[in-house]
Structure formats: C-alpha cells, structure tokens
PyMOL commands that place a pseudoatom at each C-alpha (Angstrom):
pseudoatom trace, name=CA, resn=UNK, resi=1, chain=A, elem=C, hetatm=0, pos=[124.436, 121.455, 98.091]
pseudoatom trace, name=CA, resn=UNK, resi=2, chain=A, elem=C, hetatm=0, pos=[126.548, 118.941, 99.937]
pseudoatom trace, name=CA, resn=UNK, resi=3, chain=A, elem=C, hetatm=0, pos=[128.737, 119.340, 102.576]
pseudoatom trace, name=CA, resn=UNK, resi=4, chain=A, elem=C, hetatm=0, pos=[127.010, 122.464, 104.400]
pseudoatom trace, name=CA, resn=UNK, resi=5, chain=A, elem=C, hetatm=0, pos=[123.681, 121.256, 104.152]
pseudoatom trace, name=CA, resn=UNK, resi=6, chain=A, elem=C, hetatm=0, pos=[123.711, 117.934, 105.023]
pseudoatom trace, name=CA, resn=UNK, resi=7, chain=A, elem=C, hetatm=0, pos=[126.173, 118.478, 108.211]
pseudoatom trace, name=CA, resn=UNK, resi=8, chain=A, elem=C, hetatm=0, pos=[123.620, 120.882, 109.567]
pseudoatom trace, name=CA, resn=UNK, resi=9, chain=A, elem=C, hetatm=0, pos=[120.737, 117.719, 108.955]
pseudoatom trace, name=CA, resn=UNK, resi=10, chain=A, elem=C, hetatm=0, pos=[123.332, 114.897, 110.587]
pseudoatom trace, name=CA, resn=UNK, resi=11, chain=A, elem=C, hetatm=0, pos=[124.881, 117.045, 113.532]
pseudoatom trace, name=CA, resn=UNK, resi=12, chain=A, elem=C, hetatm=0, pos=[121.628, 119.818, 113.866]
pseudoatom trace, name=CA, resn=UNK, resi=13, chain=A, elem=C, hetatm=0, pos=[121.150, 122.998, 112.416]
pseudoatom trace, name=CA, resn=UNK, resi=14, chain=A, elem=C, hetatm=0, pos=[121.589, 126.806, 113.868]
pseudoatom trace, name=CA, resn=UNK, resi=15, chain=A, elem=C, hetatm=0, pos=[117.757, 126.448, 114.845]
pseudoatom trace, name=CA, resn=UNK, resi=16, chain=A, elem=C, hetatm=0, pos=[118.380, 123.062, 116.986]
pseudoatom trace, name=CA, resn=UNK, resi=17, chain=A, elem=C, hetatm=0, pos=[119.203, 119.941, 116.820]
pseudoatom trace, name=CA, resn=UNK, resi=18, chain=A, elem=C, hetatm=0, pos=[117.094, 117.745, 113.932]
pseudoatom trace, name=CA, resn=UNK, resi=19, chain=A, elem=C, hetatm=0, pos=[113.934, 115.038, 115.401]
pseudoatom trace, name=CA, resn=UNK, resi=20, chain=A, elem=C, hetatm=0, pos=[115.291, 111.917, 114.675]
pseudoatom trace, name=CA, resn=UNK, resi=21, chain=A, elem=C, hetatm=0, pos=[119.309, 112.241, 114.754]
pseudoatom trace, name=CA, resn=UNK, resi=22, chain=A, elem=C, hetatm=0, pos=[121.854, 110.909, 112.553]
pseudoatom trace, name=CA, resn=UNK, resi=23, chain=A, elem=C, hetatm=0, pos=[119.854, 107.957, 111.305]
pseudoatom trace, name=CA, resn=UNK, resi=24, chain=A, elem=C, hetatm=0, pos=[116.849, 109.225, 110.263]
pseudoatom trace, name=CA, resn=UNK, resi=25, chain=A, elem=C, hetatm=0, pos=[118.622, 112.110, 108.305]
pseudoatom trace, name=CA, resn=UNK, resi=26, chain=A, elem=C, hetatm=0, pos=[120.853, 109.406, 106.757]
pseudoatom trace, name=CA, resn=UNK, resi=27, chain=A, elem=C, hetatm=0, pos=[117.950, 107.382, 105.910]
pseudoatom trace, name=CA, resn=UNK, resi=28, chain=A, elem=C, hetatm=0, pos=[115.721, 110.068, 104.714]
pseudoatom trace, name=CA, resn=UNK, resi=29, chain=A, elem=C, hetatm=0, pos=[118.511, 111.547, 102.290]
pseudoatom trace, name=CA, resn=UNK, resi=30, chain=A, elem=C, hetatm=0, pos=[119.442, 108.294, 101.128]
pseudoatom trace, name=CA, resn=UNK, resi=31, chain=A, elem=C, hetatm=0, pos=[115.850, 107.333, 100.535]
pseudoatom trace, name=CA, resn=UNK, resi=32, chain=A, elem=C, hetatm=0, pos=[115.496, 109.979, 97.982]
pseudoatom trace, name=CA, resn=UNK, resi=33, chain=A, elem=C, hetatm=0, pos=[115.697, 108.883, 93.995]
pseudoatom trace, name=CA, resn=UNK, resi=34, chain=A, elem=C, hetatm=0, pos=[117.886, 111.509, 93.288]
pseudoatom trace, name=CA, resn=UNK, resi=35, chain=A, elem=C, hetatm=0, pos=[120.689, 109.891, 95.924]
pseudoatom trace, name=CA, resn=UNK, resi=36, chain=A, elem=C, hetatm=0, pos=[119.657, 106.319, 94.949]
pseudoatom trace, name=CA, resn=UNK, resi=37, chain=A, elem=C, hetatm=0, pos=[116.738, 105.051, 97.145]
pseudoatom trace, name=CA, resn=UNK, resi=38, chain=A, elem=C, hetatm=0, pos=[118.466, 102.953, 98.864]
pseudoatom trace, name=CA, resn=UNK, resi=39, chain=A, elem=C, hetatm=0, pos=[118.151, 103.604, 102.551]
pseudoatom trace, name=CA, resn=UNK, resi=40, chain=A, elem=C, hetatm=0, pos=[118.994, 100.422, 103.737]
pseudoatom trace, name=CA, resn=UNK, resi=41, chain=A, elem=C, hetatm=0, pos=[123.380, 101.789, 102.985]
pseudoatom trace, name=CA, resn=UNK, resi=42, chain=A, elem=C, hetatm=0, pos=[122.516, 103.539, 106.537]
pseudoatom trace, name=CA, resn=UNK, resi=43, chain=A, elem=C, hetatm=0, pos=[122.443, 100.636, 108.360]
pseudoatom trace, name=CA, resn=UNK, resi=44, chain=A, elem=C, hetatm=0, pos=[125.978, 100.361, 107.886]
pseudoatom trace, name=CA, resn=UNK, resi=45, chain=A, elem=C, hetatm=0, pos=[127.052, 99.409, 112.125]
pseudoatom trace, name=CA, resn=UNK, resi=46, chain=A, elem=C, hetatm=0, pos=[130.604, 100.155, 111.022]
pseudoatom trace, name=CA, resn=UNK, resi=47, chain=A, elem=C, hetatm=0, pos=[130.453, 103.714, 109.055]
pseudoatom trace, name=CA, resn=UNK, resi=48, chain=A, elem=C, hetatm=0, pos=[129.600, 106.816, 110.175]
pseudoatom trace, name=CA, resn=UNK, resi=49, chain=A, elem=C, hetatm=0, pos=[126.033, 108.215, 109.176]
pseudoatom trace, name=CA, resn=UNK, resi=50, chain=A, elem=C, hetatm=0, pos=[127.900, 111.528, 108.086]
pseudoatom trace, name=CA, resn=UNK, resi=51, chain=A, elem=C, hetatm=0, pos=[130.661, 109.911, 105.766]
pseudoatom trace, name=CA, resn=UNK, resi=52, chain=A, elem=C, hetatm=0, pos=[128.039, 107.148, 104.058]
pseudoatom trace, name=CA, resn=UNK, resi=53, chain=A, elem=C, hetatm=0, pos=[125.669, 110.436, 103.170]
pseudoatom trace, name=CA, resn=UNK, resi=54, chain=A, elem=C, hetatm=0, pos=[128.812, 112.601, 101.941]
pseudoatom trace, name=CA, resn=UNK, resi=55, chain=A, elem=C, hetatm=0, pos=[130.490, 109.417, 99.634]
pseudoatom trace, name=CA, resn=UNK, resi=56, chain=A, elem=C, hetatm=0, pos=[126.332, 108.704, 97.802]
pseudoatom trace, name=CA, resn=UNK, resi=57, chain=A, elem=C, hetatm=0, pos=[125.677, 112.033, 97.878]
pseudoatom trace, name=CA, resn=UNK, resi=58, chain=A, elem=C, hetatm=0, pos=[129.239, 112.951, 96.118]
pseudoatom trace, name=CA, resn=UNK, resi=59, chain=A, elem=C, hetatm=0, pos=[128.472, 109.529, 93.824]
pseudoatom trace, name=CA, resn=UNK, resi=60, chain=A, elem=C, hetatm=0, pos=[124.936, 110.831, 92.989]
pseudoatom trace, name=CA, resn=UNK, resi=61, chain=A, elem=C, hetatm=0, pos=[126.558, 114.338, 91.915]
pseudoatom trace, name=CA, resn=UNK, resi=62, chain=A, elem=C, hetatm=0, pos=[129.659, 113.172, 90.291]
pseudoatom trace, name=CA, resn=UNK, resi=63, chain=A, elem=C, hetatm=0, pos=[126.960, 111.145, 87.861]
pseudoatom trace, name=CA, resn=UNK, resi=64, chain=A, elem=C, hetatm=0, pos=[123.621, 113.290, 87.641]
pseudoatom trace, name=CA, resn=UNK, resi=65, chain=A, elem=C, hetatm=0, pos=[124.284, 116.571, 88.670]
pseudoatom trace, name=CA, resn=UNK, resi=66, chain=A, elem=C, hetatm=0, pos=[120.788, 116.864, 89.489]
pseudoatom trace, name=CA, resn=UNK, resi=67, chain=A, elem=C, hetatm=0, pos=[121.031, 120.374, 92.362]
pseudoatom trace, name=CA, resn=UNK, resi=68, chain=A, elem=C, hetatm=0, pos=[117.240, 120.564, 92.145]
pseudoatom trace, name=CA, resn=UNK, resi=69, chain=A, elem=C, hetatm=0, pos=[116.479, 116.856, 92.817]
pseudoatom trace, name=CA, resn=UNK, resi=70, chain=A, elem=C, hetatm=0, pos=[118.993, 117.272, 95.994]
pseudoatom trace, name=CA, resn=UNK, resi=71, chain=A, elem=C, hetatm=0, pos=[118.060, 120.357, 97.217]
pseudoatom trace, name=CA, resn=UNK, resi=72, chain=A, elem=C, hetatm=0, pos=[114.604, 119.004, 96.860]
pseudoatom trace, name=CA, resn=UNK, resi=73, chain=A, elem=C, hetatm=0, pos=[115.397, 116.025, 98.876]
pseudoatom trace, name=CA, resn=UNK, resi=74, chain=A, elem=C, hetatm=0, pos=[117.529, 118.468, 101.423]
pseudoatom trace, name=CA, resn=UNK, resi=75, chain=A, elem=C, hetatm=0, pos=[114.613, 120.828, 101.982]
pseudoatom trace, name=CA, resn=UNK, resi=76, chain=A, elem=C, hetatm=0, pos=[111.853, 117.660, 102.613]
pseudoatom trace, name=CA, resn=UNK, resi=77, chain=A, elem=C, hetatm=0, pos=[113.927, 116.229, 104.743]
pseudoatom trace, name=CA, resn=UNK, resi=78, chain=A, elem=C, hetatm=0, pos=[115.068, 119.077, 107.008]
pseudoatom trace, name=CA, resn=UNK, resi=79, chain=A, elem=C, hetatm=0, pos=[111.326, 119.523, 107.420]
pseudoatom trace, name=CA, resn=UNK, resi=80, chain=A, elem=C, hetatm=0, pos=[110.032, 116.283, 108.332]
pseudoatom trace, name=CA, resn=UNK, resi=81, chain=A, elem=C, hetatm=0, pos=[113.067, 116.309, 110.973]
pseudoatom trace, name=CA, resn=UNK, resi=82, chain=A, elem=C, hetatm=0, pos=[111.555, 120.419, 112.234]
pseudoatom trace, name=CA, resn=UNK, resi=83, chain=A, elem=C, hetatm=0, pos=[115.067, 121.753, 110.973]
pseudoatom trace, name=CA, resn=UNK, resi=84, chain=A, elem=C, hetatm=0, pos=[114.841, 123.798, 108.265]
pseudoatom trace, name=CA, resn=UNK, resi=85, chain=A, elem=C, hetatm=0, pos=[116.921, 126.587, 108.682]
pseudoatom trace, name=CA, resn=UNK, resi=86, chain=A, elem=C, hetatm=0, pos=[117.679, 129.923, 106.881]
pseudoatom trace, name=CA, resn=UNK, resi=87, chain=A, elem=C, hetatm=0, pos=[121.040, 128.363, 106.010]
pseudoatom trace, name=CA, resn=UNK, resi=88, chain=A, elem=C, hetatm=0, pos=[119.080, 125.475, 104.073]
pseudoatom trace, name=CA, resn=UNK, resi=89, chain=A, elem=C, hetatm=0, pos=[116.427, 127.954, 102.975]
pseudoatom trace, name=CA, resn=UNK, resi=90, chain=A, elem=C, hetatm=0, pos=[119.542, 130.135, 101.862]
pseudoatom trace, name=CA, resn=UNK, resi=91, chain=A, elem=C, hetatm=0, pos=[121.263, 127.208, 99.584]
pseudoatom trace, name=CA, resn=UNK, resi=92, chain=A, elem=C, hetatm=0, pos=[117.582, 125.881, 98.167]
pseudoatom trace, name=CA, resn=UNK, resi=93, chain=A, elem=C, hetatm=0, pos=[116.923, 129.779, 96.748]
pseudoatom trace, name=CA, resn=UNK, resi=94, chain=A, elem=C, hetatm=0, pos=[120.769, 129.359, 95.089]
pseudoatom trace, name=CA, resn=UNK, resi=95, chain=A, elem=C, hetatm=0, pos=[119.777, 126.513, 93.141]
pseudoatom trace, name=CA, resn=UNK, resi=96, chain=A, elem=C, hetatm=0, pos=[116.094, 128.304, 92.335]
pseudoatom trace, name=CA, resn=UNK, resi=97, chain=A, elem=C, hetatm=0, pos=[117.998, 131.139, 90.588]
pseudoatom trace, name=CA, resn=UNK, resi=98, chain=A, elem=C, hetatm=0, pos=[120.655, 129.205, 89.130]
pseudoatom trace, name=CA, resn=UNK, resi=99, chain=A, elem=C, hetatm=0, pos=[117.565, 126.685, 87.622]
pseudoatom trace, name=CA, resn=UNK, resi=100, chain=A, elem=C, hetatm=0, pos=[114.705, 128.609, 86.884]
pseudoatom trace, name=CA, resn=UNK, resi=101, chain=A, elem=C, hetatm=0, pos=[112.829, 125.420, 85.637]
pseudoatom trace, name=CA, resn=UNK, resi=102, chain=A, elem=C, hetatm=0, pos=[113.426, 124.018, 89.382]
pseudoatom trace, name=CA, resn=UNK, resi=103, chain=A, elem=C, hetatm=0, pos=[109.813, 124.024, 91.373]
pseudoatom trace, name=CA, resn=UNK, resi=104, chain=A, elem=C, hetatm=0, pos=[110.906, 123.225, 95.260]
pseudoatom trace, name=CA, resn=UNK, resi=105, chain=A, elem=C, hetatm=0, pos=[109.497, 125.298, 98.052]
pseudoatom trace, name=CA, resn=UNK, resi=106, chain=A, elem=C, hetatm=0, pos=[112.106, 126.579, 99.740]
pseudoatom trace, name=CA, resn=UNK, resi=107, chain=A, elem=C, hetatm=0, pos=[110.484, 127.467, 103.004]
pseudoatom trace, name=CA, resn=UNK, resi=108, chain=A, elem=C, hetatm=0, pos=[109.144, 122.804, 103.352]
pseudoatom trace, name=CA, resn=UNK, resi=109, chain=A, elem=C, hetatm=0, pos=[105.555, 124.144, 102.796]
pseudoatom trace, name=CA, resn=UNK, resi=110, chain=A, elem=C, hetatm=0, pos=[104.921, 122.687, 99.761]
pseudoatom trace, name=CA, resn=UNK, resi=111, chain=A, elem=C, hetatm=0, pos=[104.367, 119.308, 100.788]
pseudoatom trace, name=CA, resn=UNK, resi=112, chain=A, elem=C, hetatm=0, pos=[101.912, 120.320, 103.717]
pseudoatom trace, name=CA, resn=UNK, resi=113, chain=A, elem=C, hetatm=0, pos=[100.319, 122.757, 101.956]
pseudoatom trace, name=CA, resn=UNK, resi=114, chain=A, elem=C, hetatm=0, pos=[99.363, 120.666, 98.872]
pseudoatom trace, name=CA, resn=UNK, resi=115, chain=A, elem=C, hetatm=0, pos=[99.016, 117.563, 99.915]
pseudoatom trace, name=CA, resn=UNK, resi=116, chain=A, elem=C, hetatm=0, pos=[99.056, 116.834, 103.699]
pseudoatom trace, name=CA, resn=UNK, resi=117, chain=A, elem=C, hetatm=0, pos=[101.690, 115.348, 106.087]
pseudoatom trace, name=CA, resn=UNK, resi=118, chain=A, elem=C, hetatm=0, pos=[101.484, 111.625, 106.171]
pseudoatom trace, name=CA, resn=UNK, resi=119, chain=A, elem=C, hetatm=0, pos=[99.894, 108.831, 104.393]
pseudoatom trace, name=CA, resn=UNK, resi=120, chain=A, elem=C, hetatm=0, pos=[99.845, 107.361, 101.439]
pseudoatom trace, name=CA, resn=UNK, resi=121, chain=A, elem=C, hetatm=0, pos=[98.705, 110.972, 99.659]
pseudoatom trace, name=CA, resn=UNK, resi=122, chain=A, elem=C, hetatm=0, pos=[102.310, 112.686, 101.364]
pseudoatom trace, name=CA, resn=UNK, resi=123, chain=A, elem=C, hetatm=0, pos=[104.207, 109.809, 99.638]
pseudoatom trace, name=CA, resn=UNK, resi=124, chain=A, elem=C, hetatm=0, pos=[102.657, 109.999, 96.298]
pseudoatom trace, name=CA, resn=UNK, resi=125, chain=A, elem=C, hetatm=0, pos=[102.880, 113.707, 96.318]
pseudoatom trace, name=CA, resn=UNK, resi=126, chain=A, elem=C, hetatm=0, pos=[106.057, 113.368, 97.122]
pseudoatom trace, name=CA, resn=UNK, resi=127, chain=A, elem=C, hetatm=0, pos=[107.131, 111.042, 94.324]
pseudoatom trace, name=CA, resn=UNK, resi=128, chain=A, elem=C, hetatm=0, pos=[105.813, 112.961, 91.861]
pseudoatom trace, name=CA, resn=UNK, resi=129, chain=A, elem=C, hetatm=0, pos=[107.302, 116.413, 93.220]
pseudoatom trace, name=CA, resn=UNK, resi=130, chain=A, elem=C, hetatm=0, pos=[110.637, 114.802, 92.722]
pseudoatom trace, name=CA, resn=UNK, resi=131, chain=A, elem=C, hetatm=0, pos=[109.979, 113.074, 89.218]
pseudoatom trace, name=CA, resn=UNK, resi=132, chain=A, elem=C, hetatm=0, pos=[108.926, 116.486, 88.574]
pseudoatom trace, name=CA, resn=UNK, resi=133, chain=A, elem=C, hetatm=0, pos=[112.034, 118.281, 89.599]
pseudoatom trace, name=CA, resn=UNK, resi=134, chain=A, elem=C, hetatm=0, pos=[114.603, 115.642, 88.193]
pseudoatom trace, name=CA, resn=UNK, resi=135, chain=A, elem=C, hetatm=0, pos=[112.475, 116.347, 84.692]
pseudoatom trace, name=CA, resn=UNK, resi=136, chain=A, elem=C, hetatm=0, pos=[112.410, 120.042, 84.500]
pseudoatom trace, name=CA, resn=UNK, resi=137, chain=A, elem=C, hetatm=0, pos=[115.858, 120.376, 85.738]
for i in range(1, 137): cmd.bond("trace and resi %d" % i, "trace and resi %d" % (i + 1))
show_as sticks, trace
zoom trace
C-alpha cells in the first residue's frame, strides 16, 4: 500500500496532478485513524510532505497492519483530491481479494453515493466506514 500509492497522491498520479498538492495529501492521509489522526505532523516547515507520510505510514504498518484501513484512507483521499487512478484502483482490489471481510469501494464512489460529499453527514459516514473497515479486517 505504501510507497506506490502515496507518491502518486504527493507528486500526482498518471491521470494528473492531485487538487490540493503535497499538503493536503499529507494532511488528508495523516488525518485518517488508521495512520494516527494527527494531521497537524504535516505542518512540519522543515520535512518533506513525502518523507513525514512514508515514516507514519511505515509506523502505522509496522504496528497495525491494518491494509484495509489504509487502502481505505488511500482511496478517500485520492478522491477528494480528483486523482484516483487505475494504479490506486489496481492496489485497493489487491487488498479486497487478499481480505475478503474488507468493504472499501475501490472506484471513491462509496462515499458520494451513500452519503453525499461534504458536511457533517460525509464526515460521519466517513468515520464509521473506517471503524468499519479497521473491525472487519
């Protein structure tokens, strides 16, 4: 889950370059449960956005081992930025047949489809698509 997919969210995927940049995808990954929650690590002036994702993301994986939860938080966040790719799309459906018991959308539309795009509703649904994943994984 690591390396490949979150390069093409900090430095743009095949399909374009990601809304937002290096930041956002820093503080959208890092926002996620499953890598801590703890945006705030991107503000980091001194450290590149790339190498603070790859050491939490590496910490988060060395202690959980939670694929689902990350390629859960890899797949909402490439949406929300418009750069989901068929590379990410490629790695999520890995991780679906490897854990059958792991519910993400592979193609972003779950979120949308479900539950809408912003507001409070997007963030609960959200919450409880990951509490979800990181319990049937």
């Amino acid at each position: 889950v690591r390396a490949g997919l979150l390069a093409a969210l900090l430095c743009g995927s095949a399909a374009g370059q990601c809304i937002g940049g290096p930041e956002v995808a820093c503080e959208c990954l890092l926002g996620c449960e499953v890598f801590g929650g703890d945006a705030s690590r991107c503000s980091t002036v001194s450290e590149d956005k790339a190498t603070i994702v790859d050491r939490v993301v590496a910490e988060s994986m060395a202690s959980s081992g939670d694929k689902c939860g990350s390629i859960s938080c890899v797949v909402r966040c490439a949406a929300k930025m418009k750069c989901l790719d068929d590379a990410i799309a490629d790695r999520c459906a890995k991780v679906k047949k490897q854990q059958s018991t792991c519910l993400v959308a592979c193609d972003g539309s779950w979120a949308r489809r479900r539950y809408g795009t912003s507001g409070p509703t997007a963030t609960i649904a959200l919450v409880l698509a990951m509490a979800m994943a990181v319990v049937l994984s």
